[in-house]
C-alpha positions as CSV (number, residue, x, y, z in Angstrom):
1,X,-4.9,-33.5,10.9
2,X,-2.2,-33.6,8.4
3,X,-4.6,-33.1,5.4
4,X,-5.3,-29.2,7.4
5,X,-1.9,-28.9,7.5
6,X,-1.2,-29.8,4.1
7,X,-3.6,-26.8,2.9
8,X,-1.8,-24.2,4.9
9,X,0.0,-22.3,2.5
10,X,4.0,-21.8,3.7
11,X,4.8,-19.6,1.1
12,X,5.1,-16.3,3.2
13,X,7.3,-14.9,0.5
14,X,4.6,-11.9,0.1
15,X,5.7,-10.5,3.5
16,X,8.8,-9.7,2.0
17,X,7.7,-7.8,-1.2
18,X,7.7,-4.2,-0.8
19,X,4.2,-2.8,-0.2
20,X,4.2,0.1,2.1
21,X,6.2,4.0,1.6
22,X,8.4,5.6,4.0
23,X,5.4,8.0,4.8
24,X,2.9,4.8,5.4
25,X,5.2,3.5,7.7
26,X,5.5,6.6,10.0
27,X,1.6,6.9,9.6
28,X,1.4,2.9,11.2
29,X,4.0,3.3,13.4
30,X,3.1,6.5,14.7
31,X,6.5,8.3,14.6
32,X,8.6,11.3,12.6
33,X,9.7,10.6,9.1
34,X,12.7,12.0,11.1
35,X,12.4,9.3,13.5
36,X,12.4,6.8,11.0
37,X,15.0,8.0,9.0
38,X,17.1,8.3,12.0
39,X,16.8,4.2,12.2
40,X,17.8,3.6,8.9
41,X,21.0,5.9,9.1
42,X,21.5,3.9,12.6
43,X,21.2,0.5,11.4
44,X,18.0,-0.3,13.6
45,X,15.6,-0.6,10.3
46,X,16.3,-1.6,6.8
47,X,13.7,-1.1,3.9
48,X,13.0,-3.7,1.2
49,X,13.8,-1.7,-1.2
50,X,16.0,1.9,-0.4
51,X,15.7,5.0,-2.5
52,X,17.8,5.4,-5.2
53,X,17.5,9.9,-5.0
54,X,16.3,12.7,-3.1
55,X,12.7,12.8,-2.8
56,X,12.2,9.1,-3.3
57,X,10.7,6.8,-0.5
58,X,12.2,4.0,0.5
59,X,9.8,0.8,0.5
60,X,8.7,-1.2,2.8
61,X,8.0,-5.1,3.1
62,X,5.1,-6.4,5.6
63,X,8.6,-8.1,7.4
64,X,10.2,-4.8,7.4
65,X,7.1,-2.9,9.3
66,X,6.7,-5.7,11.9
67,X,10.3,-5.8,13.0
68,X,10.4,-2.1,13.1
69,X,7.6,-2.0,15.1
70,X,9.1,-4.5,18.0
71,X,11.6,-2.1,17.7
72,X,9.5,0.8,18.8
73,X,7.8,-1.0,21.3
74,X,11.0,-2.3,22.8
75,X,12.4,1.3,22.8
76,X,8.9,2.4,24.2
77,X,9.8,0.3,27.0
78,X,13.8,1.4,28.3
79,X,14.6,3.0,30.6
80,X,16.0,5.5,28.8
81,X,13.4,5.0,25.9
82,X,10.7,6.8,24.7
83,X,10.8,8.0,20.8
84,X,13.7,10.1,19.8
């Protein structure tokens, strides 16, 4: 048993790089690029890597999508939830 162990790799450090764009996100998540942006001004989500100007997407880490999407489904599931 401990030699399986041994070759599981426990570097998860690539769910952390920023892979995906603002747009991508929205797409997997199924809500507004208003929506989204919305979080981010809130403090509800928080990009690997935020834009620097207009026009430029913030990117998104494998970490970053997952949490955002317990967020949604959390908020999916309030009473007063629902996307907004």
């Amino acid at each position: 048993m401990s030699e399986l162990l041994d070759t599981i790799d426990t570097d998860l450090s690539w769910s952390t790089k920023p892979a995906f764009t603002s747009m991508q996100v929205c797409q997997l998540l199924n809500i507004s690029y208003r929506q989204l942006h919305y979080r981010i001004e809130r403090g509800y989500a928080k990009p690997a890597l935020e834009s620097t100007g207009s026009g430029v997407s913030h990117m998104w880490s494998l970490r970053n999508v997952i949490d955002l999407a317990v967020f949604e489904a959390n908020l999916a599931h309030c009473p007063m939830g629902g996307h907004g």
